[in-house]
C-alpha positions as CSV (number, residue, x, y, z in Angstrom):
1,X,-61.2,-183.4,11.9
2,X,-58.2,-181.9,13.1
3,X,-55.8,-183.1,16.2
4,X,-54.3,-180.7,18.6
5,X,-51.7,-181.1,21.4
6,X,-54.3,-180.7,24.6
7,X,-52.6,-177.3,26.6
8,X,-54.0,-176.1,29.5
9,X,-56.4,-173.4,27.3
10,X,-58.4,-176.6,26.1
11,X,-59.0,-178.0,30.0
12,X,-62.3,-177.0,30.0
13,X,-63.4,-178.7,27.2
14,X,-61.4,-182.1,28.3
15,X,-62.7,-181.8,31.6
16,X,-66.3,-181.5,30.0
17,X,-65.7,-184.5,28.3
18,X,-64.5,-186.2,30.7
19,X,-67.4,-185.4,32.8
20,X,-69.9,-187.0,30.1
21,X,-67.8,-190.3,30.4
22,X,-68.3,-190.2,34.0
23,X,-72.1,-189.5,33.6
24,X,-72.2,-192.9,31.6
25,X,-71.4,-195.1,34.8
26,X,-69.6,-197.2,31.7
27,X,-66.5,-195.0,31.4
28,X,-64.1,-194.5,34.7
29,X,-64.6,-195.1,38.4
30,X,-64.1,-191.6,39.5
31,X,-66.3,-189.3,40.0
32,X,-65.1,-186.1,39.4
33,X,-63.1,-184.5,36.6
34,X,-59.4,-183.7,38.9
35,X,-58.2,-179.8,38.3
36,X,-56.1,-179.0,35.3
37,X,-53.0,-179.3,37.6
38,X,-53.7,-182.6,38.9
39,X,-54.9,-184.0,35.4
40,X,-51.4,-182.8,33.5
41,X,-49.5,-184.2,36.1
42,X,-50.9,-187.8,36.1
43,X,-49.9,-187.6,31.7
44,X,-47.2,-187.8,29.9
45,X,-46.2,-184.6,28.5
46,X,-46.1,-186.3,25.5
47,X,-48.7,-188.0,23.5
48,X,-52.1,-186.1,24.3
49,X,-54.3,-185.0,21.7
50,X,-57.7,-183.5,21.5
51,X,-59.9,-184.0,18.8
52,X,-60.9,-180.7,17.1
53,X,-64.3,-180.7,14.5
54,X,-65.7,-177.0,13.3
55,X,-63.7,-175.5,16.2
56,X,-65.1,-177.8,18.8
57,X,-63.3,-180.4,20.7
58,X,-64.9,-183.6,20.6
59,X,-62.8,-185.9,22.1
60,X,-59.3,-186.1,23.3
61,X,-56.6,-189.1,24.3
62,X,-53.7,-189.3,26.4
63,X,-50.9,-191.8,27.8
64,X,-50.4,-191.9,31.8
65,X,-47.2,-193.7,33.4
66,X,-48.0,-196.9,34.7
67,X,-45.1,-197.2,37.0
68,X,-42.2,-194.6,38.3
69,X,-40.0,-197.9,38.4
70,X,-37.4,-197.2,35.4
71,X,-38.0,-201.0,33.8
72,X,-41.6,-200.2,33.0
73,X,-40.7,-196.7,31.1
74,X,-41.4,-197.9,27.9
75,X,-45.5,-199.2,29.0
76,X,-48.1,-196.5,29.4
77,X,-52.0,-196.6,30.0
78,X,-54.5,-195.4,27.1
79,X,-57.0,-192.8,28.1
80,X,-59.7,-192.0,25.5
81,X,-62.9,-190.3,25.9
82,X,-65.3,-188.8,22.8
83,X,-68.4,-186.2,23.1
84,X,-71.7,-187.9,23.2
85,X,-72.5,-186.2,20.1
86,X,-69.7,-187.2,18.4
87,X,-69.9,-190.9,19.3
88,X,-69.8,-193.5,16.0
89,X,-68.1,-190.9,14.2
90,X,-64.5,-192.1,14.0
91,X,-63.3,-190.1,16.2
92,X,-62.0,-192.2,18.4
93,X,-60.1,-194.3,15.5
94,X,-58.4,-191.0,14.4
95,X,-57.3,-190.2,18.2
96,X,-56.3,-194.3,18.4
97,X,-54.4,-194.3,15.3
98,X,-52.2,-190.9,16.3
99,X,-51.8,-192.2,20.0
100,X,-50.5,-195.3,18.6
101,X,-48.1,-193.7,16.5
102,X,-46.6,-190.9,18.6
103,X,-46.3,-193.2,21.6
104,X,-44.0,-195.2,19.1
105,X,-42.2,-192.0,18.7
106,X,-41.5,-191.7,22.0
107,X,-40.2,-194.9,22.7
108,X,-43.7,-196.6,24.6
109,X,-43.0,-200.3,23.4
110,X,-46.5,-201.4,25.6
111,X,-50.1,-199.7,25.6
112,X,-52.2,-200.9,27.9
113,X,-56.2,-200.3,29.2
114,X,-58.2,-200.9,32.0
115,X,-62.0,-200.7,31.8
116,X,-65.1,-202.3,32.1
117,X,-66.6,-205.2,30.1
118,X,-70.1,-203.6,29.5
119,X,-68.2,-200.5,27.9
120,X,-68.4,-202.7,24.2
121,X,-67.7,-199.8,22.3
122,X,-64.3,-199.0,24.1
123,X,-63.2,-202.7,24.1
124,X,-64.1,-202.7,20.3
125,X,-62.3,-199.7,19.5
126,X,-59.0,-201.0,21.2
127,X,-59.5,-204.5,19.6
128,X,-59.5,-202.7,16.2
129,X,-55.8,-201.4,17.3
130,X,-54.4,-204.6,18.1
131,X,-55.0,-205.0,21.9
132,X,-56.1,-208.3,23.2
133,X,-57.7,-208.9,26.7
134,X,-54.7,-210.0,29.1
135,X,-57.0,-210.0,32.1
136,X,-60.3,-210.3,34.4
137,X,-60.6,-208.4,37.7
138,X,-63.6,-209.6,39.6
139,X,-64.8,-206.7,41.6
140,X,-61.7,-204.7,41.9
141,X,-63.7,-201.4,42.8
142,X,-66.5,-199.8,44.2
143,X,-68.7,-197.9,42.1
144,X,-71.1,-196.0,44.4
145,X,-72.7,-199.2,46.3
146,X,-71.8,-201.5,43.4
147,X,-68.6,-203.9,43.0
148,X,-67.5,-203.5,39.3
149,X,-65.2,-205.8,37.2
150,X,-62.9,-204.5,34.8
151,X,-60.6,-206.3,31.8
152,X,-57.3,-205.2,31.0
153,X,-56.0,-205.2,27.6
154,X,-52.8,-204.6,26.1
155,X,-51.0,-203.7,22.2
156,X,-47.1,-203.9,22.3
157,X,-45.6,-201.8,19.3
158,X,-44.6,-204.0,16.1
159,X,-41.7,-201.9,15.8
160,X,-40.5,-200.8,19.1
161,X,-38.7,-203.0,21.9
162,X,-38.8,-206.8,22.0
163,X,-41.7,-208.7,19.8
């Protein structure tokens, strides 16, 4: 497996991917995959990786702001989505493990997630990395005709800002 800064030539296959963790019902609560434009905007420039197998990307990770209040500069929110096909593989733990460390490079002294409970694999994967469930939201969105909860968890860096 090989890991790739994402650039605008791989959107298509992001966006794809994307698309299949929307298909779950288990993944996100929007609906669509947003254009390229609107997708690298909402990231960080930094720290956003596809996942690359036999030439095909099968699954990619990237950091989002989660403020654009100056005291929360160092905290950014985890985005990680993997092929259906490629599911189980370790691909996820490879794109964990390098998110992890470049956000360290880049000074991001808090990760944190939001997503739903019955999405065990996801909420595995980030307990495996050191995040711990910091809260419940009872119903905090619509999905379709349904009310969904979601848990937040968070990691802060062992080696960057206060501990």
């Amino acid at each position: 497996m090989e890991i790739t800064a994402i650039g605008k030539e791989h959107y298509s296959n992001i966006s794809r991917i994307y698309k299949e963790g929307i298909e779950t019902g288990h993944a996100t609560f929007e609906t669509t995959a947003p254009a390229w434009e609107d997708w690298d905007k909402s990231k960080l420039k930094h720290s956003r990786f596809a996942a690359v197998v036999d030439g095909i990307i099968v699954g990619w990770a990237a950091l989002s702001a989660v403020s654009d209040r100056c005291v929360y500069g160092g905290v950014a929110e985890v985005s990680i989505y993997v092929t259906n096909s490629h599911k189980g593989k370790g691909v996820g733990k490879t794109l964990m493990a390098k998110l992890i460390e470049e956000s360290e490079a880049y000074g991001i002294w808090m990760l944190q997630s939001g997503m739903f409970p019955e999405n065990e694999a996801t909420v595995a994967l980030h307990q495996r990395y050191g995040f711990r469930i910091v809260g419940f939201r009872e119903k905090i969105g619509k999905q379709g005709d349904t009310w969904r909860d979601t848990i937040i968890m968070e990691r802060r860096s062992k080696t960057i800002g206060i501990n």
